[in-house]
C-alpha positions in Angstrom: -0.4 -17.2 12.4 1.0 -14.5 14.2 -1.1 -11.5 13.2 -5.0 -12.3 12.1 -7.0 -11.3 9.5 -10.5 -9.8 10.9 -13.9 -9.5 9.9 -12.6 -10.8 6.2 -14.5 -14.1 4.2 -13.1 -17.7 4.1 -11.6 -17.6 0.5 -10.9 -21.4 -0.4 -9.8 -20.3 -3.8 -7.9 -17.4 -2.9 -5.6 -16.8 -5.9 -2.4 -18.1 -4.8 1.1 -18.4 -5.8 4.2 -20.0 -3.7 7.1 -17.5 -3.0 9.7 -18.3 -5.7 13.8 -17.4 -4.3 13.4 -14.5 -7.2 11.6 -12.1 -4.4 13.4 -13.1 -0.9 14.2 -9.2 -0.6 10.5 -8.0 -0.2 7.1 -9.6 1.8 5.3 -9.0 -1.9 6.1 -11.4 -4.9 4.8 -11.5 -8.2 2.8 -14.0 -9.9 4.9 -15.9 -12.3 2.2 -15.6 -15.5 2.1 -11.7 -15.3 -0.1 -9.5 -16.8 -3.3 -11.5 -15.9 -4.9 -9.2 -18.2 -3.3 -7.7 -21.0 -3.8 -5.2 -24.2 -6.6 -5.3 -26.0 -8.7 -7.9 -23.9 -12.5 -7.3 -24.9 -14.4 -5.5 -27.8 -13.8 -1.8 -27.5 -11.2 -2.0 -24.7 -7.2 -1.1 -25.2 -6.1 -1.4 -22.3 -7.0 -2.9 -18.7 -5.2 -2.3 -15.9 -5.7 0.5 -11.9 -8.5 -2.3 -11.6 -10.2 -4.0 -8.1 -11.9 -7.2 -7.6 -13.8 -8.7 -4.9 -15.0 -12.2 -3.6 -18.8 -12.6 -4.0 -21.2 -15.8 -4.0 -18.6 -18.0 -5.1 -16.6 -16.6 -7.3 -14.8 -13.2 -8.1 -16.1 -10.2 -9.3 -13.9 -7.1 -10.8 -14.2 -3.0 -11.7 -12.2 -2.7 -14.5 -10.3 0.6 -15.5 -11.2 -0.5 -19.2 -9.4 2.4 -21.5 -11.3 2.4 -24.5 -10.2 2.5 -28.2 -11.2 6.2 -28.7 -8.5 6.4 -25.1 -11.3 7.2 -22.4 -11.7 5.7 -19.8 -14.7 3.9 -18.1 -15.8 1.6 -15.5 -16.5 -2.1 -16.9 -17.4 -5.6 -15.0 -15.2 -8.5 -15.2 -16.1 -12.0 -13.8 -13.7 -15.1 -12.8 -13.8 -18.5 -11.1 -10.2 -18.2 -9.7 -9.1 -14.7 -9.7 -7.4 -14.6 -12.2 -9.0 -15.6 -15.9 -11.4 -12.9 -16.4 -14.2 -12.8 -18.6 -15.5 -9.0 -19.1 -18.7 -7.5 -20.0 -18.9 -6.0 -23.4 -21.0 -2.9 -22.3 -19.4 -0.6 -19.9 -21.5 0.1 -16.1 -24.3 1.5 -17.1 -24.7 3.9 -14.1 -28.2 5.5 -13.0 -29.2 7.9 -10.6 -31.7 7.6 -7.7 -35.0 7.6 -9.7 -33.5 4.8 -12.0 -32.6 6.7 -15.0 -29.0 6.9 -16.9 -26.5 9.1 -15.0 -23.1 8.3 -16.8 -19.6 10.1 -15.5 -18.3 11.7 -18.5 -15.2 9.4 -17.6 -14.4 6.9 -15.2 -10.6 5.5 -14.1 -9.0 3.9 -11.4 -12.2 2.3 -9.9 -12.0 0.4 -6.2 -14.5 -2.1 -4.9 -15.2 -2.1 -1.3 -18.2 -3.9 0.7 -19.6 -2.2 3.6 -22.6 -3.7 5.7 -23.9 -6.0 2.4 -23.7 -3.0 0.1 -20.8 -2.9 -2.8 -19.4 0.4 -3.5 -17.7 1.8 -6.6 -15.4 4.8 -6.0 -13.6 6.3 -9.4 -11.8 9.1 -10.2 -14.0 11.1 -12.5 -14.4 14.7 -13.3 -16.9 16.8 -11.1 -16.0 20.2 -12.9 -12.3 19.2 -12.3 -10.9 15.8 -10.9 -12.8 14.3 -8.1 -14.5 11.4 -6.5 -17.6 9.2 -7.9 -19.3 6.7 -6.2 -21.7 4.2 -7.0 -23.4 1.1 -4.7 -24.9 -2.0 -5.9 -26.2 -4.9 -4.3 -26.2 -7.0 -7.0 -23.9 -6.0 -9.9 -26.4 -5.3 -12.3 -27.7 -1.4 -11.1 -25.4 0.3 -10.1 -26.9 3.7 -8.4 -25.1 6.7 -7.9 -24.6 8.7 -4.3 -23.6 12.1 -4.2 -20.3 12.8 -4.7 -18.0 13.2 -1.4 -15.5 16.2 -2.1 -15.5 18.8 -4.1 -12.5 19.3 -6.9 -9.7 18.4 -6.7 -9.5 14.9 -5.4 -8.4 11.4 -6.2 -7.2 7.7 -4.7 -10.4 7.9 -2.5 -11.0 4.7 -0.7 -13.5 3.3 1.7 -12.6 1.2 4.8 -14.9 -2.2 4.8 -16.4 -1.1 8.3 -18.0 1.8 9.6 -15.7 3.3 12.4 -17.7 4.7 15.8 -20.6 4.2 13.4 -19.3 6.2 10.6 -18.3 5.4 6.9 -14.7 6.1 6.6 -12.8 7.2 3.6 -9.6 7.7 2.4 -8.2 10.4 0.1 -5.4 12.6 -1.8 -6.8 16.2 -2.2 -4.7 17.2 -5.8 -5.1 19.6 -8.3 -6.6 19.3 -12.0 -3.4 18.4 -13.6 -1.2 15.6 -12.8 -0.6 16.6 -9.3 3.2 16.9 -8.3 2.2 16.9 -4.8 -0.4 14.9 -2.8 -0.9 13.5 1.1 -3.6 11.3 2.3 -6.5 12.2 4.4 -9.4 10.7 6.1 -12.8 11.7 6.0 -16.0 10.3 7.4 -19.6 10.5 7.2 -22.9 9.5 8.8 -25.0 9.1 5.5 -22.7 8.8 2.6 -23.8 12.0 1.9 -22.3 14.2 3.8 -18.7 14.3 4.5 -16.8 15.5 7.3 -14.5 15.2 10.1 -11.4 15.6 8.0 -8.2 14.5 9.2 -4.1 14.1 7.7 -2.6 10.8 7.4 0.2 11.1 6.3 2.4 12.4 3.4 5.6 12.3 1.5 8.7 11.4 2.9 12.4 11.8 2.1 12.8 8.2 0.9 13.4 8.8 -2.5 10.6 6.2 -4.2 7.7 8.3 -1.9 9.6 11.5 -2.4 7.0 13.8 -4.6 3.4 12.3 -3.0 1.5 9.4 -1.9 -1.7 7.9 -2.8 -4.0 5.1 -0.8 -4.0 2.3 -2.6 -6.1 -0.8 -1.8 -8.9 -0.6 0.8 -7.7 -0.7 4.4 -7.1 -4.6 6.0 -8.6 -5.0 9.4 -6.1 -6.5 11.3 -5.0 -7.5 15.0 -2.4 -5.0 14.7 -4.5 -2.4 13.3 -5.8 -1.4 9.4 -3.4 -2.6 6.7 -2.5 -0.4 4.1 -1.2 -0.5 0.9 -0.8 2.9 -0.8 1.6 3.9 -3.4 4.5 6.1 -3.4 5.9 8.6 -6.3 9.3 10.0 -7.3 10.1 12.0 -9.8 13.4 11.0 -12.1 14.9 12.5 -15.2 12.4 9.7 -17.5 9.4 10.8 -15.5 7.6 9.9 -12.8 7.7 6.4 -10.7 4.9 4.3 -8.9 5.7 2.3 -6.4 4.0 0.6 -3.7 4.3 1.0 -0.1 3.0 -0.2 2.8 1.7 1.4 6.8 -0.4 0.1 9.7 -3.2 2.5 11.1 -4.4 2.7 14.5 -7.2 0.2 14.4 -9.6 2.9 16.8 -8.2 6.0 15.2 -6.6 5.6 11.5 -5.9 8.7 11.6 -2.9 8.1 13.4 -0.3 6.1 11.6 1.4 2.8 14.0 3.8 2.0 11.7 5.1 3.0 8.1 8.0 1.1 5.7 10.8 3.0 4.9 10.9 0.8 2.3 9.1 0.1 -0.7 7.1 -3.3 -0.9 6.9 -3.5 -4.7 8.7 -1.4 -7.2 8.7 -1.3 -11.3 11.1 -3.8 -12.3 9.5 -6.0 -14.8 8.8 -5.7 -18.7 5.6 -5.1 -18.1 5.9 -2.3 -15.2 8.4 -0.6 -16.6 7.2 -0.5 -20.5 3.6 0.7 -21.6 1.2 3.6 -22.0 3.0 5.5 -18.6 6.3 3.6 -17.9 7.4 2.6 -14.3 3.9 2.3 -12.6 3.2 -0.4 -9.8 -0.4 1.0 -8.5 -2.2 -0.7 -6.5 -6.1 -1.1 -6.2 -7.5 -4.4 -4.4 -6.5 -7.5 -2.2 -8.1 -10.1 -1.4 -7.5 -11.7 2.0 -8.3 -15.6 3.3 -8.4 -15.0 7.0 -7.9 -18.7 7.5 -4.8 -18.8 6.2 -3.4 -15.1 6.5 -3.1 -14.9 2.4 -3.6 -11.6 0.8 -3.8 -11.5 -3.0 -2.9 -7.7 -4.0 -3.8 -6.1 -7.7 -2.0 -3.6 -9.2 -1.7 -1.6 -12.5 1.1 -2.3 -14.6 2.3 1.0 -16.7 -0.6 1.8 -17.3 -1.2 -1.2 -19.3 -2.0 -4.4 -17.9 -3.4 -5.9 -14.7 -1.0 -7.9 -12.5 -1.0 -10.0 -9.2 1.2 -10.6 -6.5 0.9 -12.2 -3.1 2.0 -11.9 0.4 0.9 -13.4 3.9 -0.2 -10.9 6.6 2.3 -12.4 8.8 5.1 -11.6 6.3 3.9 -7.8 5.2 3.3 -6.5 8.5 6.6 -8.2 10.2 8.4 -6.1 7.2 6.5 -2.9 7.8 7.2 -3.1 11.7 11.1 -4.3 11.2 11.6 -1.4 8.1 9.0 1.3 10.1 10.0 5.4 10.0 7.0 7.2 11.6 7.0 11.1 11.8 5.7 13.5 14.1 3.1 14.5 11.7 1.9 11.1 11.2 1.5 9.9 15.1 -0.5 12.6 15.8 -4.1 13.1 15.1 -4.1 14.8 12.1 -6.4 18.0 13.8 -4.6 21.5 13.4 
């Protein structure tokens, strides 16, 4: 390989997929049996989809954005032996607080799953007297204990990066407003205790390509990488039908991801099939999780479908970051550290 994969599990069942001659124009290609989970999958759900998964004692474990039949969303555990049949919980996460006793968000969407030190943290969009950030750790996936929240309202897309960073838990996130926000950049955050959040710094933000034209969003959590953090994120427009998702992808300085290395141009991933462009929200590709086989540089990537369903594409690291590096636009507001 030319690039490597760090600090990431061996994965021998890494969901996996050959590149078919349909996707030659990007690094990402779909999984041929798209949505892996569709409408109405378990008692009480509509709709699955915004969801992450992880790899843990042998087999995969997932945070569901599980849109109820009364259309509220909460967070709800999904188990597979390959990553891609999934079996999920009938109860939603039953989240509790410190001392042990119930503390439920009064919603809970667009969950990521992120291990840090042999902890597993849950971070949701949930409303905090206005949209902001929940978070939740769990060692085992059966309590699940809340940690105060990181930001105060408005905030969303907040991810953490697998590794602390000069000892620090990183974070990722689009400050917004209440409503659905017609403007967003990412920012970085970090914190000594998960308690306390500071050291706030810009990313990056929109840019005049037209599919990342209105905001931006991080995505899955951050890939440590020889050439430095891996990011998916997604990109918005806005069109005369609406708004439209797509993915995108950058490279962060591995020391300082503040500072952005390199950035596609070009989208990775954009609506195009029946079950991106048609649903519940039309013309959504949003990512949420990868999962990565160091061994053999294969990333697995997760993404919202409309709104809808769950779907699954693949890449190689070697692949994605070649394109990223051979499409890359990076501005003066991105190379810099992100201080004013």
């Amino acid at each position: 390989m030319k690039y490597q994969i760090i600090n990431e599990k061996k994965i021998d069942n890494i969901p996996w997929q050959d590149r078919t001659s349909q996707s030659m124009n990007s690094p990402l290609w779909r999984y041929s049996e798209n949505p892996i989970i569709a409408r109405n999958p378990a008692k009480n759900i509509a709709r699955v989809f915004n969801s992450a998964a992880i790899y843990y004692k042998g087999e995969f474990i997932s945070a569901l954005r599980g849109e109820e039949t009364n259309n509220v969303p909460y967070i709800y555990i999904g188990h597979s032996s390959d990553g891609i049949n999934w079996k999920i919980e009938d109860e939603r996460v039953k989240f509790v607080d410190e001392e042990g006793k119930l503390f439920m968000p009064k919603y809970a969407y667009d969950p990521r799953l992120v291990e840090v030190e042999g902890i597993y943290y849950i971070i949701w969009c949930q409303d905090f007297y206005g949209a902001a950030i929940g978070i939740a750790k769990t060692e085992d996936f059966k309590t699940f204990t809340r940690v105060e929240n990181p930001f105060l309202p408005f905030n969303r897309n907040a991810v953490l990066f697998p590794r602390k960073i000069d000892g620090m838990f990183t974070m990722l996130s689009r400050p917004s407003d209440s409503g659905h926000t017609p403007f967003g950049d990412i920012f970085i955050s970090q914190s000594k205790d998960m308690e306390f959040w500071g050291r706030h710094r810009h990313v990056m933000g929109k840019t005049d390509a037209w599919w990342e034209g209105l905001k931006i969003g991080a995505g899955a959590a951050p890939i440590e990488t020889s050439e430095g953090w891996l990011l998916f994120y997604h990109g918005v427009t806005n069109t005369c039908n609406g708004y439209v998702y797509s993915i995108g992808g950058a490279i962060l300085d591995i020391d300082n991801p503040s500072i952005v290395k390199y950035r596609s141009e070009k989208f990775i991933l954009t609506p195009e099939e029946l079950y991106e462009t048609t649903g519940f929200v039309p013309n959504v590709a949003f990512p949420c999780a990868t999962l990565c086989d160091a061994a053999t540089g294969r990333i697995a990537l997760y993404y919202g479908a409309a709104d809808t369903n769950l779907a699954l594409a693949f890449t190689t690291v070697d692949e994605v970051i070649d394109f990223i590096k051979d499409n890359s636009k990076v501005g003066d507001a991105e190379t810099e550290i992100g201080r004013r």
